[in-house]
C-alpha positions as CSV (number, residue, x, y, z in Angstrom):
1,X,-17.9,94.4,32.6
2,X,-14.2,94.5,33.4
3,X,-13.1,90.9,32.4
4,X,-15.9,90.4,30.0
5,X,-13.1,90.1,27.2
6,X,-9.9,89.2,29.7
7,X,-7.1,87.9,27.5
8,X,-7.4,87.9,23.7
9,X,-6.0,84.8,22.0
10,X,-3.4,84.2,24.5
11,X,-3.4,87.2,25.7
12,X,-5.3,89.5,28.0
13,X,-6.5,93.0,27.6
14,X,-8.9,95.1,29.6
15,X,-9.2,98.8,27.8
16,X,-10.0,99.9,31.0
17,X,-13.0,101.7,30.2
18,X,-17.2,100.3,30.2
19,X,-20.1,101.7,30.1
20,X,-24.1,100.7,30.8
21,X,-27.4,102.0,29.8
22,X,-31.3,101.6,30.6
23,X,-33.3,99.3,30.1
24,X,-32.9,97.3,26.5
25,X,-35.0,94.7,24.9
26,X,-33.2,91.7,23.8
27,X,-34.2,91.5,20.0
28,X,-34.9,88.2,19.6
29,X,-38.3,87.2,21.1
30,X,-36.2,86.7,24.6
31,X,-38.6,89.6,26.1
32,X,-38.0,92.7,28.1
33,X,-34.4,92.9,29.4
34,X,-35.4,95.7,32.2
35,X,-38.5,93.3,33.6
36,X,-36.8,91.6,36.8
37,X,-33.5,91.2,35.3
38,X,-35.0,88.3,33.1
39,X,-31.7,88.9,30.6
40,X,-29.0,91.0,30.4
41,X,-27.6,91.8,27.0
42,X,-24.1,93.4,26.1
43,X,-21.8,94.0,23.5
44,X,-18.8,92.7,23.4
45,X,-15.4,93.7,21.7
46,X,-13.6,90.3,21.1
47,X,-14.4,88.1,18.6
48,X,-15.2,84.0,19.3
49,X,-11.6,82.9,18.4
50,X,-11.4,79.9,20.5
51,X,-13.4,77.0,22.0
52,X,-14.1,76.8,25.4
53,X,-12.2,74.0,27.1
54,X,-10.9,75.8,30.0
55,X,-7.5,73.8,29.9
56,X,-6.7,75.3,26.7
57,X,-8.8,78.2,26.3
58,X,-6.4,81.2,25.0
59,X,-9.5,83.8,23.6
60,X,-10.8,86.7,25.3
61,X,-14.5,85.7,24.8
62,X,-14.7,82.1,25.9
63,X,-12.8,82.8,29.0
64,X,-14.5,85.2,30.2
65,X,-17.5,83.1,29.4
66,X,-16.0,80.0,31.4
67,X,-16.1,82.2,34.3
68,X,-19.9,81.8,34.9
69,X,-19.8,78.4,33.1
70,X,-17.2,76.7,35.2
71,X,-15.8,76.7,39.1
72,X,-12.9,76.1,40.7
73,X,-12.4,74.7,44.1
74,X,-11.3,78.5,44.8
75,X,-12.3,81.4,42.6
76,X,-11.2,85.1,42.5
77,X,-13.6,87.8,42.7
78,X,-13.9,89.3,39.7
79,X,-13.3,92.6,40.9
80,X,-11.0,92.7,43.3
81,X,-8.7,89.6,42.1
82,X,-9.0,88.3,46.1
83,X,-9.4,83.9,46.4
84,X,-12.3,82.7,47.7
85,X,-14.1,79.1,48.1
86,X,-16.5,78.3,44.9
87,X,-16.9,74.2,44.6
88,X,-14.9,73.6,47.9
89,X,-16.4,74.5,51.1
90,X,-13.7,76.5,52.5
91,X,-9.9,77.8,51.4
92,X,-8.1,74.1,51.2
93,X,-6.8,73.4,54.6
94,X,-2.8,73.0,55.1
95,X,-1.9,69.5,56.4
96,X,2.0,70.7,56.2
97,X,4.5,72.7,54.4
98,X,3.5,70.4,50.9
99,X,0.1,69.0,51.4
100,X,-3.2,70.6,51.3
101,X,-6.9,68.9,51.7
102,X,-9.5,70.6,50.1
103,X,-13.7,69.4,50.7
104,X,-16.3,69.5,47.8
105,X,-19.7,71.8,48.2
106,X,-22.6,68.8,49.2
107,X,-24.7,68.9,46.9
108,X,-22.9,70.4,43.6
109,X,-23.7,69.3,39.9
110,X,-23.0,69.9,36.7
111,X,-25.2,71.2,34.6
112,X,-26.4,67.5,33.1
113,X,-27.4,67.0,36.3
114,X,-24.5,64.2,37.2
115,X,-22.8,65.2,40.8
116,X,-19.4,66.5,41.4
117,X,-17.1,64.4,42.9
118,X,-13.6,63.8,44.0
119,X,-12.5,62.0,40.9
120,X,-13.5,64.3,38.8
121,X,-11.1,67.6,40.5
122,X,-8.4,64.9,40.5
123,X,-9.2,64.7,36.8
124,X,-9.5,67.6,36.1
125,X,-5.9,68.6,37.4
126,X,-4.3,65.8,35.6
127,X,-5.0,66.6,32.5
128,X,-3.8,70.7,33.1
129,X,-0.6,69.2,34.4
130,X,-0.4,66.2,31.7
131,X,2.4,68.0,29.2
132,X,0.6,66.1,26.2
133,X,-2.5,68.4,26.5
134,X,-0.2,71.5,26.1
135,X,-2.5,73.1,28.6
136,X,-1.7,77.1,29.2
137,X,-2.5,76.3,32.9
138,X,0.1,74.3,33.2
139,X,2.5,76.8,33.7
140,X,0.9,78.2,36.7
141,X,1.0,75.2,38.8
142,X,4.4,73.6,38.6
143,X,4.3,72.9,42.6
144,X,1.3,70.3,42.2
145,X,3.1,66.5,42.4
146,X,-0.1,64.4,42.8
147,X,-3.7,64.8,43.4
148,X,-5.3,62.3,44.9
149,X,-9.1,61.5,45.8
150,X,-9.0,60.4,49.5
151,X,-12.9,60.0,49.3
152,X,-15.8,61.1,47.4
153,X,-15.7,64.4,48.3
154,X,-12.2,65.3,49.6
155,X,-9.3,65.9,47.6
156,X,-6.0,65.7,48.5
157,X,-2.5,67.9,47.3
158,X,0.5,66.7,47.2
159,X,3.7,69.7,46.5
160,X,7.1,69.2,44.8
161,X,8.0,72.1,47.5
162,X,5.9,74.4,49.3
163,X,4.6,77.2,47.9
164,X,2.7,79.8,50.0
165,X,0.0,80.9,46.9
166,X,-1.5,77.5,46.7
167,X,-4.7,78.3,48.4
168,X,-5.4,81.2,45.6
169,X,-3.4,79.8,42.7
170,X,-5.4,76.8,42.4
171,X,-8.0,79.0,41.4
172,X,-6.3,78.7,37.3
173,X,-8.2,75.1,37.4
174,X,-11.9,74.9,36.4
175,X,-13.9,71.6,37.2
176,X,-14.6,69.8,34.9
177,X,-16.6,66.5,34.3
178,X,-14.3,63.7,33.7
179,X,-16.9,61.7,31.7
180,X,-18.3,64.4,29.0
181,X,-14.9,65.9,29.1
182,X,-12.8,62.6,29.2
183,X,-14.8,61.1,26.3
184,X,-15.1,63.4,23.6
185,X,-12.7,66.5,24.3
186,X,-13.0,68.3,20.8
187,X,-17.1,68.2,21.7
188,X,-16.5,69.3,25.1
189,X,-14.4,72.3,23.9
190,X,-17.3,73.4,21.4
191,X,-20.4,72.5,24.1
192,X,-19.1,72.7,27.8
193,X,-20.5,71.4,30.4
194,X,-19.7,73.0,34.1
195,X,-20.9,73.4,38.0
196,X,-21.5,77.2,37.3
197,X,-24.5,79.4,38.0
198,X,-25.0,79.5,34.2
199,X,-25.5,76.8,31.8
200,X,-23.6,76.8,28.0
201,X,-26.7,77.4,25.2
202,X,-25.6,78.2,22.0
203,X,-22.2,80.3,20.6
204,X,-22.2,81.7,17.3
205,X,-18.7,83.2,15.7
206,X,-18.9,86.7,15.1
207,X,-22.7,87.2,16.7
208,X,-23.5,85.9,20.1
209,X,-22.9,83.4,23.2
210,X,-26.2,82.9,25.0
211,X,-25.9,81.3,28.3
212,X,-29.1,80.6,31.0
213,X,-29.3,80.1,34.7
214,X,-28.7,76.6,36.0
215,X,-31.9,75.9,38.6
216,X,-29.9,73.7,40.0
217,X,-27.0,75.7,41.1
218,X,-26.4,75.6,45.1
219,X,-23.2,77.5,45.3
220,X,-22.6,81.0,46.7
221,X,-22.7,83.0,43.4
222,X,-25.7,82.4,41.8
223,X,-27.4,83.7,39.0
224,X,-29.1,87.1,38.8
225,X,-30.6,87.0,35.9
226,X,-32.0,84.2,33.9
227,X,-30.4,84.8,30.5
228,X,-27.0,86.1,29.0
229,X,-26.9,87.5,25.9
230,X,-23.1,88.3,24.8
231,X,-22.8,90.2,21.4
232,X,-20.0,90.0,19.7
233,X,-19.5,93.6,18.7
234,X,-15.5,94.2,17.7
235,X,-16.4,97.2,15.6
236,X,-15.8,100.5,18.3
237,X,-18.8,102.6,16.8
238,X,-21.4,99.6,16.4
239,X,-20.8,99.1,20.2
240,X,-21.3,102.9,20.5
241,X,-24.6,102.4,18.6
242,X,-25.8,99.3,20.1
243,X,-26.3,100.9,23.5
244,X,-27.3,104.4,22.2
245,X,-30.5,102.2,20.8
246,X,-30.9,100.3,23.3
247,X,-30.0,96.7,21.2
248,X,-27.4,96.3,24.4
249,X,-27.4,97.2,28.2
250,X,-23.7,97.1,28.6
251,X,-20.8,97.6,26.6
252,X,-16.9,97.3,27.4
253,X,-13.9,98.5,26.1
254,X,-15.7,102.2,25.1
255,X,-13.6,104.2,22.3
256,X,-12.1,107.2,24.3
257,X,-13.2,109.5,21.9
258,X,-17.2,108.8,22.5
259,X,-16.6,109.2,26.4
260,X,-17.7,112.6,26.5
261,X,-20.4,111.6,24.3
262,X,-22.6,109.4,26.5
263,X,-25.5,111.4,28.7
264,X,-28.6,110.7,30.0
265,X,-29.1,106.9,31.4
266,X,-25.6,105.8,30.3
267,X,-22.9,106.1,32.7
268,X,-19.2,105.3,31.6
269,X,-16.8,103.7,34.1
270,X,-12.8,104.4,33.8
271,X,-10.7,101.8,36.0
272,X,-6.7,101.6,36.1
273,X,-6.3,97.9,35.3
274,X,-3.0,95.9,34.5
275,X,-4.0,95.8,30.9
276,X,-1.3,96.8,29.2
277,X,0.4,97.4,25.6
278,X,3.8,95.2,25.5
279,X,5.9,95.5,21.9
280,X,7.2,91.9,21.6
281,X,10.3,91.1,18.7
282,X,11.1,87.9,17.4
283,X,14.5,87.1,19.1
284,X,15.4,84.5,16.4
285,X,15.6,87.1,13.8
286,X,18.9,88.9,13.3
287,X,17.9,92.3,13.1
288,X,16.6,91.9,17.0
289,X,18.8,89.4,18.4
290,X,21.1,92.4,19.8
291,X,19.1,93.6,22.8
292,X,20.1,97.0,22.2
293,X,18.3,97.4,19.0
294,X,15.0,96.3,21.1
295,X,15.8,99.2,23.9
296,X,16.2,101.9,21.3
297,X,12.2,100.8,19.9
298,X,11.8,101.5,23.2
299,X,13.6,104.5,23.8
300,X,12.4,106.0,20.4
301,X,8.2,106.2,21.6
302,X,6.6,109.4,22.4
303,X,4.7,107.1,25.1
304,X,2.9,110.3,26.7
305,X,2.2,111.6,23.0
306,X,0.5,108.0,22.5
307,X,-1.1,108.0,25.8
308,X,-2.8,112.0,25.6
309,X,-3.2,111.7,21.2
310,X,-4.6,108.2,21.1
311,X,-6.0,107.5,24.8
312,X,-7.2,110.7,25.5
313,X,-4.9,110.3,29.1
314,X,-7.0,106.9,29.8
315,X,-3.1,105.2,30.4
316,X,0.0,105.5,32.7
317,X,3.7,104.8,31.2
318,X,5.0,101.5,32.4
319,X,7.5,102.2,34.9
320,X,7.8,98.5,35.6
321,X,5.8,95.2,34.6
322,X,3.0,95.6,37.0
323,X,1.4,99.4,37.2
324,X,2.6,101.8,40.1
325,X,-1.0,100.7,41.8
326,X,0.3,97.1,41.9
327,X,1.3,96.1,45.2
328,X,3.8,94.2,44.1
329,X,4.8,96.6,41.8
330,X,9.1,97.7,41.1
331,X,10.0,100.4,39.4
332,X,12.4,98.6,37.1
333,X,16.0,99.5,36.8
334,X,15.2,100.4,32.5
335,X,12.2,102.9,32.4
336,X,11.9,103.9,28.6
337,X,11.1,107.5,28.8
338,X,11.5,108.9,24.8
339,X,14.9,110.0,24.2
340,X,15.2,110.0,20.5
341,X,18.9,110.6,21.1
342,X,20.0,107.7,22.8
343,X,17.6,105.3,20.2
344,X,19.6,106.2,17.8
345,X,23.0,106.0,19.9
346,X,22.0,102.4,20.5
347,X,21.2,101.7,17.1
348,X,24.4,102.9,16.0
349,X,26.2,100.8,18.6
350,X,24.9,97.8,17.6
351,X,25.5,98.4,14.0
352,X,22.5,98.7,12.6
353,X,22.1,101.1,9.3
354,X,18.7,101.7,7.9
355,X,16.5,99.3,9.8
356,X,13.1,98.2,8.2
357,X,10.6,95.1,9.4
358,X,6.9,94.7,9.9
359,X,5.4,95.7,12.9
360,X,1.9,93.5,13.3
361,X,-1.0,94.6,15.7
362,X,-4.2,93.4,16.4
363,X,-7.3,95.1,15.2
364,X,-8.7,96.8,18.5
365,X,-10.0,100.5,18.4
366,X,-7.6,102.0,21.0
367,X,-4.5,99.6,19.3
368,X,-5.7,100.9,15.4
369,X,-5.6,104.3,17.3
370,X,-2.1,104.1,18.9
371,X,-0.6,102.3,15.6
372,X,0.6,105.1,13.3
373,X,1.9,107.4,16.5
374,X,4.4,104.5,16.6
375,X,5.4,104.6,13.3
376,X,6.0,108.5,13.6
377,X,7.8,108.0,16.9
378,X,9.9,105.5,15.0
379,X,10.1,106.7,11.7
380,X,11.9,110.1,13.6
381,X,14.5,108.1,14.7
382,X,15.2,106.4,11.1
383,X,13.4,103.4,11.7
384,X,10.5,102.4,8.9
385,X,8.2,100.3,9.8
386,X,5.1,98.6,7.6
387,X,1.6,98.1,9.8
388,X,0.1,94.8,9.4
389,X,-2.9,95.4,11.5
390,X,-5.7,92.0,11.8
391,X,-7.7,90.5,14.0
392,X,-5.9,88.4,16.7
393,X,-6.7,85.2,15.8
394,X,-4.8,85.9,12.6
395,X,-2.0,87.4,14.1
396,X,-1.3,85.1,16.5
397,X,-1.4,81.7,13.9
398,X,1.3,83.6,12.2
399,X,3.3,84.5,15.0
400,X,2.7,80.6,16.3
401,X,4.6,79.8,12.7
402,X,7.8,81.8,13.2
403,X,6.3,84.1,10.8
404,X,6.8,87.9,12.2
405,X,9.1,90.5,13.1
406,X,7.6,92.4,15.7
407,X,4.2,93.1,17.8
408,X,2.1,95.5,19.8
409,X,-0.8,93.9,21.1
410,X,-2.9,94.4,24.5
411,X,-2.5,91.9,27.4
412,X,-3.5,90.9,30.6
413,X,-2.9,87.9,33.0
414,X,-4.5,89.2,35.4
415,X,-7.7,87.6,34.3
416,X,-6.1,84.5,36.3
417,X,-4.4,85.7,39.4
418,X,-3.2,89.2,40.5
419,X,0.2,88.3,42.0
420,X,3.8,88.7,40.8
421,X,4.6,84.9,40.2
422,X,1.7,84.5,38.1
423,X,1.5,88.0,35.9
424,X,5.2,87.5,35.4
425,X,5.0,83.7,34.2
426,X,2.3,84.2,32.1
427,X,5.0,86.2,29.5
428,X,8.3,84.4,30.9
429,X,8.3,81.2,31.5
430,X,7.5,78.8,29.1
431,X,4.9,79.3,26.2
432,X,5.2,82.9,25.6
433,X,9.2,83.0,25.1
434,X,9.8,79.4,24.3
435,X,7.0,79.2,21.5
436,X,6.3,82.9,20.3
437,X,9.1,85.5,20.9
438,X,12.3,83.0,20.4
439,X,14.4,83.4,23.8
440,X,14.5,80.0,24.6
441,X,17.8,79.6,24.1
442,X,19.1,83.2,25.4
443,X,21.2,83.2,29.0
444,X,18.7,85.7,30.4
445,X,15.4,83.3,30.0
446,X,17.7,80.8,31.9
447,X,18.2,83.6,34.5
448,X,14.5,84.6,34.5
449,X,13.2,80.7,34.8
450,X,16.1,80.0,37.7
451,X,14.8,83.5,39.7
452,X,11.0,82.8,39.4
453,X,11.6,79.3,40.4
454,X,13.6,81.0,43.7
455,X,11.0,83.0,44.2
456,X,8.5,80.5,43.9
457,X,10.1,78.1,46.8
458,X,10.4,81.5,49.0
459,X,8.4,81.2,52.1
460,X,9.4,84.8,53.1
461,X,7.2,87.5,51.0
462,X,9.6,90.3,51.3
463,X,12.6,88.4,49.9
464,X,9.9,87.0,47.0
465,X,8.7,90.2,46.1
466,X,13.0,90.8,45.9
467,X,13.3,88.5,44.0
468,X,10.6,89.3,41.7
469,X,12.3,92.9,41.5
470,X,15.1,91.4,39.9
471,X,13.0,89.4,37.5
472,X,11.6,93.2,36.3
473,X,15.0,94.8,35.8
474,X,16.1,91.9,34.1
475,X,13.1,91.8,31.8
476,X,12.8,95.4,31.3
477,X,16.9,95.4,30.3
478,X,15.9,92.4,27.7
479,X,13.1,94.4,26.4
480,X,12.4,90.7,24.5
481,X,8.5,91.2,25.1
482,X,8.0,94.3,27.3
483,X,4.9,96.8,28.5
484,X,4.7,100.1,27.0
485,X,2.0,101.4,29.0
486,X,-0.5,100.0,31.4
């Protein structure tokens, strides 16, 4: 259940923490869920905040959903983040340093029954790289110049420059079929239709997805059971409840404090996961324009206070972007231990007086948990901060308006790849601090765009992963969006 709910409404989170029972019946007439597997029911802690269309698709729910519903040429195991072939018959095959073939699975449909072919992967890139669709993918895949359909089943790639993580990167595009999708988009993003060993059946906002086994599926990941049943459970203790009685199998995101009381067929899993807790500021607002006043928010947590008071230890304190267990992880040149003394040393250099604004969050357990040990940590530094705390969806169409001072939220990219480029990207290049957190214009997103780009072109991994190195320090020095923990 670790990427049941990957990244929030453009975001990602995984709390790290799931947890499955015995045997449960469905509830609804869909028969015994412990007979052969028949369904599988679990609850689930994001809401349905977002359609489905996997161009666009920003909410926890539906993604994760898309993940059975759709395929890419190449997927990622869902566990250990590693590429692998899905729709194509093998990793695509490097012509030279800037093109790439890749062959389509014989046989593959979608789940009308219509084949996949060449012309609809071609179509189904263009319109992810198309900047009138505003896809979020987009941004992942800058290196693509053309894709062309050399036949009815091979597809070739065509690179502005080469880039050595196009075999796995690719992975951010699901198939799609050009003429459901290409005719009625808004319909499509409310009733997809993919290659996937499950079939789309119903969605219902704030109650259920239900999804059933395509018969028809001949790829290598097929079904296991014949029915999905996805509760939409955001309420901590009804999750708690639905798998004590036996309404659920599965759970994710488990409240900390109810770990200890699981027992008998339950069995609670804790995984260190990128997931993380990143404070973001509004750069266009004058009381965070001076990046100093951001490092002393910083400075000012009790992080391992939050982490042992609210987490119950379930966390690690961000040493860099990417935890210590990352293997492209760098320790950043700013780690924000709490040192009450230099916050307010730093607020004092930057002439700030009494400082008030708004801190938003979103409504998870562990985030409603962690909220007021910020505004202690802050308030003991002379900072008073207000907690706006809503559901994602909420908070997000504000902060899409302009309208917000600060934000701690969960995140996590890794949903769609596990390597540097693409986890740091995700939060900065384009959408995040163009659209949400107002750096556009600031000389160290210029920096940051210019170094990823290097990186990107880099054919040597040690100097990438340098150059990605310098991208943390930098960051972690702009503290403009930033982890606090992991």
């Amino acid at each position: 259940m670790r990427y049941t709910s990957a990244i929030g409404v453009a975001t990602a989170i995984t709390a790290g923490l799931s947890a499955c029972g015995g045997p449960a019946s469905s509830g609804d007439g869909t028969g015994d869920a412990g007979s052969g597997g028949d369904t599988i029911e679990a609850g689930i802690s994001y809401p349905l905040s977002t359609g489905f269309d996997p161009m666009i698709t920003s909410g926890a729910t539906p993604y994760a959903a898309n993940m059975h519903i759709f395929e890419g040429l190449v997927d990622l195991d869902p566990v250990t983040l590693v590429a692998r072939p899905t729709l194509a018959t093998g990793m695509p095959k490097k012509i030279n340093a800037t093109t790439y073939r890749a062959t389509l699975r014989k046989g593959a449909t979608f789940h009308d029954g219509s084949a996949v072919t060449a012309d609809d992967v071609v179509f189904s890139f263009e319109r992810v790289l198309d900047p009138k669709n505003a896809s979020l993918m987009a941004q992942f895949v800058p290196f693509i110049d053309r894709v062309t359909a050399v036949d009815a089943s091979t597809v070739e790639f065509k690179l502005k420059y080469a880039f050595a993580l196009f075999p796995s990167r690719i992975s951010v595009v699901r198939i799609v079929p050009k003429k459901i999708a290409g005719a009625d988009a808004k319909a499509f993003d409310s009733k997809p239709v993919g290659s996937g060993p499950y079939r789309f059946v119903s969605a219902v906002r704030e109650d259920k997805i239900v999804m059933e086994r395509y018969d028809k599926y001949n790829g290598p990941h097929p079904a296991k059971a014949k029915k999905l049943v996805w509760r939409l459970i955001s309420d901590p203790s009804a999750r708690v409840s639905a798998l004590k009685s036996g309404r659920v199998q599965a759970i994710e995101d488990v409240p900390y404090i109810d770990v200890k009381g699981f027992a008998g067929q339950e069995k609670v899993e804790s995984v260190q996961s990128f997931g993380l807790l990143f404070l973001m500021f509004n750069c266009a607002d004058a009381r965070f324009e001076d990046k100093r006043v951001r490092q002393a928010l910083h400075y000012a947590l009790d992080t391992e206070k939050i982490i042992s008071t609210a987490l119950l230890g379930n966390a690690e304190a961000a040493s860099g972007y990417v935890p210590a267990t990352h293997p492209d992880h760098h320790e950043a040149a700013t780690v924000y231990g709490h040192d009450p003394a230099k916050a307010k040393k730093l607020l004092a250099d930057a002439g700030v007086g009494k400082l008030s604004f708004t801190l938003m969050l979103t409504d998870n357990g562990w985030i409603k948990d962690i909220a007021p040990l910020i505004k202690e940590s802050w308030a003991a530094v002379g900072v008073d901060a207000s907690l706006d705390i809503q559901q994602s969806a909420a908070q997000y169409a504000k902060i899409d308006k302009g309208d917000f001072d600060a934000l701690a939220a969960p995140g996590d990219p890794s949903v769609f790849g596990n390597d540097a480029d693409l986890l740091l990207r995700w939060f900065y290049y384009g959408f995040w601090p163009e659209n949400r957190y107002g750096w556009k214009g600031a000389p160290a997103y210029k920096q940051t765009r210019s170094l990823l780009d290097r990186a990107a072109a880099e054919p040597d991994a040690a100097k990438r992963k340098e150059l990605w190195g310098q991208v943390t320090d930098l960051v972690a020095d702009e503290a403009a969006l930033y982890p606090i923990l992991h």
